[in-house]
NUDRENLUM-677082 format. One line per 3 residues: number of its first residue (from 1); their letters; for each residue x, y, z of N, C-alpha, C. Coordinates in steps of 0.2 Angstrom, whole numbers, plus 5000, padded with zeros to 4 digits. Layout:
# residues N
NUM = A = X:Y:Z:X:Y:Z:X:Y:Z  ...
# end
This chain:
# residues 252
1 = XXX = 5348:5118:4927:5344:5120:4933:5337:5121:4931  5338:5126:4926:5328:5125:4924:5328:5121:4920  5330:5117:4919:5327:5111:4914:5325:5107:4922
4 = XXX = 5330:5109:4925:5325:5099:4932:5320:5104:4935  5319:5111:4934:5312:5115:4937:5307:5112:4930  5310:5114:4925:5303:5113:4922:5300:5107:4920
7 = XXX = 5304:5100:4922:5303:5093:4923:5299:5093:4929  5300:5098:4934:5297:5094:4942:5291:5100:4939  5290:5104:4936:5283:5107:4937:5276:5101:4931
10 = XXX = 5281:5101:4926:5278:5098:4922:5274:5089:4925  5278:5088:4932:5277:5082:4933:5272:5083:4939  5270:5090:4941:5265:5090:4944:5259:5092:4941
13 = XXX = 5260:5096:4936:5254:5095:4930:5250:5088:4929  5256:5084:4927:5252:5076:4924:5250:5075:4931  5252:5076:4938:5247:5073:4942:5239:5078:4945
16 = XXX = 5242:5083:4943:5234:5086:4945:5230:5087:4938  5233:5084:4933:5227:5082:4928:5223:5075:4929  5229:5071:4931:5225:5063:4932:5221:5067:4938
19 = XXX = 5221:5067:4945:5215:5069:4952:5212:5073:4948  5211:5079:4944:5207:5081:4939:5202:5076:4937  5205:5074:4932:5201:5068:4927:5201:5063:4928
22 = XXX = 5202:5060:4936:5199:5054:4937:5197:5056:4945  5191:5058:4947:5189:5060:4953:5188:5053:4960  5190:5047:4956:5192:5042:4961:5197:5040:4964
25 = XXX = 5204:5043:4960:5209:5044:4962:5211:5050:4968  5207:5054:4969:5207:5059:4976:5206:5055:4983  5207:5059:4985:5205:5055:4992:5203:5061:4995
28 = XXX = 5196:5060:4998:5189:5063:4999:5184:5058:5004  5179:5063:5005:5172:5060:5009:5171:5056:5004  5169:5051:5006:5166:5043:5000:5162:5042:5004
31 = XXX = 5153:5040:5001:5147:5036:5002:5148:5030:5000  5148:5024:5005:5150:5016:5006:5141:5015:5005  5137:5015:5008:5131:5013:5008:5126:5016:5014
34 = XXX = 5122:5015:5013:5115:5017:5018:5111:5011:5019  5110:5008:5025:5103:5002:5025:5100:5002:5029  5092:5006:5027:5087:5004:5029:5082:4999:5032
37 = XXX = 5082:4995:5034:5076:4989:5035:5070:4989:5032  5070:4985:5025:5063:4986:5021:5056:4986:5026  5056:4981:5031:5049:4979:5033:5052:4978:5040
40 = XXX = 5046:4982:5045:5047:4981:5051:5040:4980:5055  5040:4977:5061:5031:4976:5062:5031:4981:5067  5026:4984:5070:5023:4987:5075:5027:4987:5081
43 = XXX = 5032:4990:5084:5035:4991:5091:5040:4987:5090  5044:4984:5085:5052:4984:5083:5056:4989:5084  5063:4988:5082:5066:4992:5085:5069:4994:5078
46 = XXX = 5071:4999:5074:5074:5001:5068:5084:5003:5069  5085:5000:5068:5093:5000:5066:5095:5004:5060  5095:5010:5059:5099:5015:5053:5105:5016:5050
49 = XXX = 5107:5013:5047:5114:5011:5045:5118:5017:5040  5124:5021:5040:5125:5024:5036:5134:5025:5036  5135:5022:5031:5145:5018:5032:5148:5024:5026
52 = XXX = 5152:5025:5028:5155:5031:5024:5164:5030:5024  5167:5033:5022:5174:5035:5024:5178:5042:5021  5182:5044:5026:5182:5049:5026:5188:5052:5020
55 = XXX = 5190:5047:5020:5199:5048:5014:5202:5055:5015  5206:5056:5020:5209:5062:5020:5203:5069:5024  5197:5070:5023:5194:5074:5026:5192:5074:5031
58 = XXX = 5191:5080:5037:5187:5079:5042:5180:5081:5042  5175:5076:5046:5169:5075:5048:5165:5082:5050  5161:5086:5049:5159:5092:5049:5152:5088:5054
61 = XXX = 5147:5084:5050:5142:5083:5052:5137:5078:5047  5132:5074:5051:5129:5069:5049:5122:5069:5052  5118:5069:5047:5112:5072:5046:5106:5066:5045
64 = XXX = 5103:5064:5048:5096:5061:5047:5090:5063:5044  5087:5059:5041:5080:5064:5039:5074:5059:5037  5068:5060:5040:5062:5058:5038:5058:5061:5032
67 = XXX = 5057:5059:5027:5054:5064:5020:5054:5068:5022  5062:5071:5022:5064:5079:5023:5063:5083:5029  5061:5079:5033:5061:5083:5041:5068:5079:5043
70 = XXX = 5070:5083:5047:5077:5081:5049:5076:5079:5058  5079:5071:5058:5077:5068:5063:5083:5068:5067  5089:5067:5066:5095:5068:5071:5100:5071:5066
73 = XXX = 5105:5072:5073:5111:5076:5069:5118:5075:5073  5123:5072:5071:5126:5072:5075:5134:5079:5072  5136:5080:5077:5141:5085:5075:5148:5085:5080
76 = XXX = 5154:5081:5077:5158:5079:5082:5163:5086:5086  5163:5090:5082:5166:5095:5088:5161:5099:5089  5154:5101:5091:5149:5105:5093:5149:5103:5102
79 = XXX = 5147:5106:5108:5148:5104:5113:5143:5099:5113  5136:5099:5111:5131:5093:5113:5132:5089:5107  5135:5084:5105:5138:5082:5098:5130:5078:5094
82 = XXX = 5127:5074:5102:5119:5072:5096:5114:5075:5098  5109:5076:5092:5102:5081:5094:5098:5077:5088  5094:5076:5092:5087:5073:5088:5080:5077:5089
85 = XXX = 5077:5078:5086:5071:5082:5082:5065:5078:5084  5059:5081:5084:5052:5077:5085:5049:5078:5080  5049:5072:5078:5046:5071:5071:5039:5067:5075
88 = XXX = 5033:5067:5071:5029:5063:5072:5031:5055:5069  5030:5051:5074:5032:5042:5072:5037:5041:5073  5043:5046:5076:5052:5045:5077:5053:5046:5085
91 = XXX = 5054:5040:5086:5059:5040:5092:5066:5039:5093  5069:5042:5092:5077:5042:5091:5080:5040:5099  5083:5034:5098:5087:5035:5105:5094:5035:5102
94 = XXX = 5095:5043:5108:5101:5044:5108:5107:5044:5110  5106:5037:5116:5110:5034:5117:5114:5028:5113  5109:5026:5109:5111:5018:5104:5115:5023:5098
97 = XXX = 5112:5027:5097:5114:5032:5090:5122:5036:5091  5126:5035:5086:5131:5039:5085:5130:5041:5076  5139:5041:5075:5139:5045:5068:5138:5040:5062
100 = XXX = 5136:5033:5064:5136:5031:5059:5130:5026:5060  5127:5028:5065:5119:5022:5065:5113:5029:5071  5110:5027:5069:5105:5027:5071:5098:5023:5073
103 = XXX = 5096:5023:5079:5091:5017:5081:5086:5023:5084  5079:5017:5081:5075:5022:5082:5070:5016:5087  5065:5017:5094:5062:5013:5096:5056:5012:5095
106 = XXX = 5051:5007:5095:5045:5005:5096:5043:5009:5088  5043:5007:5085:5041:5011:5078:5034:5010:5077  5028:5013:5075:5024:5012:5072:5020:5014:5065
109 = XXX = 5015:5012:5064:5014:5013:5055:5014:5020:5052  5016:5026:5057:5017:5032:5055:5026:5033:5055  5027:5030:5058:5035:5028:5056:5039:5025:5049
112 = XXX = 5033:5022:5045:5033:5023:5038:5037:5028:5034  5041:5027:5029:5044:5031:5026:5049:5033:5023  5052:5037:5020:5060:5036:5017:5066:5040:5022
115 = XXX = 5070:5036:5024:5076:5041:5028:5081:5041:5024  5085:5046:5024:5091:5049:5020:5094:5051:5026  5102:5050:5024:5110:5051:5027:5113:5056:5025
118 = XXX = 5114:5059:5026:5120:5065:5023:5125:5067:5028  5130:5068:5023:5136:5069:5027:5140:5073:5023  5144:5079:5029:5146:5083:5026:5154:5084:5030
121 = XXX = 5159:5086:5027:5166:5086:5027:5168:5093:5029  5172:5097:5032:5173:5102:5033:5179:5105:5027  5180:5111:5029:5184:5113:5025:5191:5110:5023
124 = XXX = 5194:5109:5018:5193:5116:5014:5189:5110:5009  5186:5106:5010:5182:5102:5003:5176:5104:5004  5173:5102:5010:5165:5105:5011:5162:5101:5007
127 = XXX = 5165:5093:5005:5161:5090:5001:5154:5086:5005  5148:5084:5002:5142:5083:5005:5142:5076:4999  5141:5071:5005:5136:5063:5003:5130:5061:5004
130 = XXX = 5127:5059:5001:5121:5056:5004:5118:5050:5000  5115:5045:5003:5109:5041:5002:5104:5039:5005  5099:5034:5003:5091:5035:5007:5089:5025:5006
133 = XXX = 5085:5026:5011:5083:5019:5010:5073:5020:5012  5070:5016:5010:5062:5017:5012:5058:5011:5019  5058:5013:5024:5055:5008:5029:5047:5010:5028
136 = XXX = 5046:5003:5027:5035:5002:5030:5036:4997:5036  5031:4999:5040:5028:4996:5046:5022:4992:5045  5023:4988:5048:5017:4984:5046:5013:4981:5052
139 = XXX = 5006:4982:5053:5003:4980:5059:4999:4974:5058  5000:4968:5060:4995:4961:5061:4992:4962:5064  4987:4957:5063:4980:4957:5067:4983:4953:5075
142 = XXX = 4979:4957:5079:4980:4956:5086:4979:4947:5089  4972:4944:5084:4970:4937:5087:4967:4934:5079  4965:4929:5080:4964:4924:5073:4957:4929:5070
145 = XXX = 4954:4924:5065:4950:4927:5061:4942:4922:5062  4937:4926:5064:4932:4926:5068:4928:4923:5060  4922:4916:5061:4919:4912:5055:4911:4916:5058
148 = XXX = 4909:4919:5055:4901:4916:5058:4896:4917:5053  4889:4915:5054:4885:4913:5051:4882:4907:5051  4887:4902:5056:4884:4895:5056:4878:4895:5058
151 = XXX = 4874:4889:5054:4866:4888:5058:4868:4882:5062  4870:4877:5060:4873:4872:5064:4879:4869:5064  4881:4864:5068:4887:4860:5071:4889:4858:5064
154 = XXX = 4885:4853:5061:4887:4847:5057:4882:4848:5051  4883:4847:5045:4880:4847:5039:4882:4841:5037  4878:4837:5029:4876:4832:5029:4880:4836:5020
157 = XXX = 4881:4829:5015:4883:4830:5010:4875:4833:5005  4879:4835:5002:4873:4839:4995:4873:4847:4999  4872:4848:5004:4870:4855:5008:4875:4859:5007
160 = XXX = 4874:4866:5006:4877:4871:5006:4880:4876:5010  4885:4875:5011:4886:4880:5017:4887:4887:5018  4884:4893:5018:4888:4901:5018:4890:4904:5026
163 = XXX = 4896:4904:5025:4899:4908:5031:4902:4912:5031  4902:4918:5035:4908:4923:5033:4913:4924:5039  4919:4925:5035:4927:4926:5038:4928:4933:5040
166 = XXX = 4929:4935:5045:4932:4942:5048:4937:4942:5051  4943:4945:5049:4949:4946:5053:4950:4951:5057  4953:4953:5062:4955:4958:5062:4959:4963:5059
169 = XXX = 4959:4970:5064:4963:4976:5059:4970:4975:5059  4970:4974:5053:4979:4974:5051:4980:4979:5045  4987:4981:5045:4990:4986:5040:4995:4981:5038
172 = XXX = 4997:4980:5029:4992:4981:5023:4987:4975:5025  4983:4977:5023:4974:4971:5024:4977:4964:5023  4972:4962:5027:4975:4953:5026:4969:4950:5022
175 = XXX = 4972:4945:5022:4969:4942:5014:4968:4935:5017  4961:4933:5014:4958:4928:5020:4957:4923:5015  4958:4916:5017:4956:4911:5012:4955:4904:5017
178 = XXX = 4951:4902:5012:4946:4894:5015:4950:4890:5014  4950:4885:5021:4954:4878:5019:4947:4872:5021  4948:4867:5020:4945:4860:5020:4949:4855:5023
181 = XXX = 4951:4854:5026:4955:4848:5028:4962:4851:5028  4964:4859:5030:4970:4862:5029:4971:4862:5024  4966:4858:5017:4970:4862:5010:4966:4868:5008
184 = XXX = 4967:4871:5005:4963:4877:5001:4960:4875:4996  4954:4880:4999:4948:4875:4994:4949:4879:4985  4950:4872:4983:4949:4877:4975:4943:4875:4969
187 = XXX = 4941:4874:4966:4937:4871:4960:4938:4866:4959  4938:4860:4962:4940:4854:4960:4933:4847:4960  4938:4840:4960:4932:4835:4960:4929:4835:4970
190 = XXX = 4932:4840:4971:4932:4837:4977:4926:4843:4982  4930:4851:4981:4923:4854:4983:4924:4861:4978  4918:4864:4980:4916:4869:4973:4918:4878:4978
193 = XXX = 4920:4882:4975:4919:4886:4979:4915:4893:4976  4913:4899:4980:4913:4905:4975:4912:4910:4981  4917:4915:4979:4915:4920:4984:4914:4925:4982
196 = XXX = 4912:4930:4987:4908:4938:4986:4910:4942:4989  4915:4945:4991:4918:4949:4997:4922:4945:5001  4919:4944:5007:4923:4942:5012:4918:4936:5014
199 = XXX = 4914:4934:5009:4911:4926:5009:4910:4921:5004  4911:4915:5008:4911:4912:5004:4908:4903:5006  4908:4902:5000:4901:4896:4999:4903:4890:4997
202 = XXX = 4905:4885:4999:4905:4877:5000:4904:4873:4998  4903:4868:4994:4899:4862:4992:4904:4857:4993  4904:4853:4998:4908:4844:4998:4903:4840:4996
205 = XXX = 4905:4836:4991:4903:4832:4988:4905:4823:4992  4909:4823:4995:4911:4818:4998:4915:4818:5003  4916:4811:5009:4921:4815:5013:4920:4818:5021
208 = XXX = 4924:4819:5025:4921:4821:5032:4928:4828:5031  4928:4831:5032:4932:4838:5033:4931:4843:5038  4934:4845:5041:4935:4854:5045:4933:4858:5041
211 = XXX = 4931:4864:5041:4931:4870:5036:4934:4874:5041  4940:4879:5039:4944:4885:5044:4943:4889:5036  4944:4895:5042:4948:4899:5038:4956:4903:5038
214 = XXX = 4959:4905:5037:4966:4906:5035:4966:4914:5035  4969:4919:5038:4972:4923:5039:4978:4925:5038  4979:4928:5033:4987:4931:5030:4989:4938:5029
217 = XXX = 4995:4939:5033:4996:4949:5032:5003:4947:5024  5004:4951:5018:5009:4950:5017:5011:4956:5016  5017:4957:5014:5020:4963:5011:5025:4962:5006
220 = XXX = 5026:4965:5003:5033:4965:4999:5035:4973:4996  5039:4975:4997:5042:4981:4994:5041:4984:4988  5039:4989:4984:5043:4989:4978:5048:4989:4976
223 = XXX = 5051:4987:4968:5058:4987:4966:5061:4982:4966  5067:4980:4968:5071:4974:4967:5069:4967:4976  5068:4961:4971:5064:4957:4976:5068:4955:4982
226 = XXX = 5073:4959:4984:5082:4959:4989:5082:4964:4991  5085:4965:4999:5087:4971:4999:5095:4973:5000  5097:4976:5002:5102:4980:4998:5110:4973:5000
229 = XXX = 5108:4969:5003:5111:4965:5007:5109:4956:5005  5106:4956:5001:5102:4949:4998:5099:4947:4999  5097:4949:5006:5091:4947:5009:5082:4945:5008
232 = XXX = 5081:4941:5005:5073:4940:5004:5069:4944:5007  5064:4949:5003:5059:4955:5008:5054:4949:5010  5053:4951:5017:5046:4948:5021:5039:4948:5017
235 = XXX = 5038:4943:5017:5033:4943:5012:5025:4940:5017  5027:4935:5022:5022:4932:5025:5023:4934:5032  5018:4937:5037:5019:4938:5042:5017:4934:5048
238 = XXX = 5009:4929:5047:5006:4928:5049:5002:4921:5047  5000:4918:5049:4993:4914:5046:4991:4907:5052  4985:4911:5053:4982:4908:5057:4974:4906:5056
241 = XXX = 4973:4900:5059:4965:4899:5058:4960:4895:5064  4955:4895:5061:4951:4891:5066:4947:4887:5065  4944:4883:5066:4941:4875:5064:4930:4877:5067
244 = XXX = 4929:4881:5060:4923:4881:5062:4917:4876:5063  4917:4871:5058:4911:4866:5058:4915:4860:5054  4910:4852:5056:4912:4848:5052:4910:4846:5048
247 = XXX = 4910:4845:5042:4904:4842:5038:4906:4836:5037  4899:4831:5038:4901:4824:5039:4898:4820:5032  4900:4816:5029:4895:4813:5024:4895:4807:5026
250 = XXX = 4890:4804:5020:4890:4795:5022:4898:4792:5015  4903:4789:5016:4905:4786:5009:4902:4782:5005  4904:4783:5001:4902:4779:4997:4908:4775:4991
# end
């Protein structure tokens, strides 16, 4: 009789030394993933993803956060289960949001930032999870990018042309560049370029051509060129242009 007690104790030993020393073998709160949306543009709508499971515990509460201000919270046996917070740049709708998303409306570039999920289990483990993802906003320019400085319609080969490109305001800054016939002008047999800010200088040597200029917003995140999901980060937002002058020559 005490030998089959001191078998069945010794046999709970070996199993609460493995849940001891292999803390994967418990069953507990588990953090599955967190995902943010790297890049979103001005008045989109943000989807906040936070996947977990429970194994065995129950759900205490699930906590949202803007660089540390806390922006919802959901708490399933409290009598108002969601509550969102006014953060400057967070529109929480609390109706699309539960315990495991959160949607945030019409986001702007103040909406920028890092959100973090935490999640906590009630007794008797009181274990807490959390992860974080980083969203940027990004604002295009409202209309195309504006050429001036033309003295005239049409130039003649050998002449020089300086004109300046202005885009509008966009967040991160757009980045402007010259085409000729839709191709980009570069150092070639064909035309000369050289700029100085946000102007730039011409020479066709042959040839009848459009001169535009090119408007681009891009972005790319820091860290790994994917996000959590394999998705290619947005890199091109925009590119637009307009057909300032023609320059005409004679062939030869």
């Amino acid at each position: 009789m005490a030998t089959a007690s001191l078998r069945r104790w010794i046999a709970l030993l070996q199993v609460w030394l493995v849940l001891l020393l292999h803390p994967g073998a418990r069953a507990g709160l588990r953090l599955l993933h967190v995902s943010v949306p790297p890049v979103l543009l001005r008045g989109e709508t943000a989807s906040l993803q936070c996947e977990y499971e429970l194994g065995g515990d129950r759900l205490y509460s699930v906590q949202w956060y803007k660089d540390d201000d806390e922006i919802y919270r959901y708490v399933p046996r409290a009598a108002m289960q969601k509550h969102s917070y006014q953060v400057d740049g967070v529109y929480v709708d609390r109706h699309s949001s539960d315990e495991r998303r959160v949607v945030l409306r019409n986001v702007n570039l103040k909406s920028s930032g890092t959100y973090r999920c935490e999640v906590s289990a009630e007794a008797p483990s009181f274990q807490s999870v959390h992860g974080e993802g980083r969203l940027e906003v990004v604002a295009l320019p409202q209309k195309g990018p504006e050429i001036t400085g033309l003295e005239r319609p049409e130039y003649q080969m050998g002449d020089t042309l300086s004109v300046n490109c202005t885009s509008d305001r966009s967040y991160p800054a757009a980045k402007l560049r010259w085409y000729i016939n839709d191709r980009p002008v570069d150092p070639s047999h064909e035309a000369q370029l050289s700029a100085h800010g946000l102007f730039g200088a011409a020479r066709c040597r042959r040839g009848s051509a459009p001169l535009s200029c090119c408007c681009c917003c891009s972005w790319r995140p820091p860290g790994p060129r994917h996000d959590a999901h394999g998705r290619a980060a947005v890199e091109n937002f925009v590119k637009q242009s307009v057909t300032a002058v023609v320059i005409k020559t004679s062939q030869t």
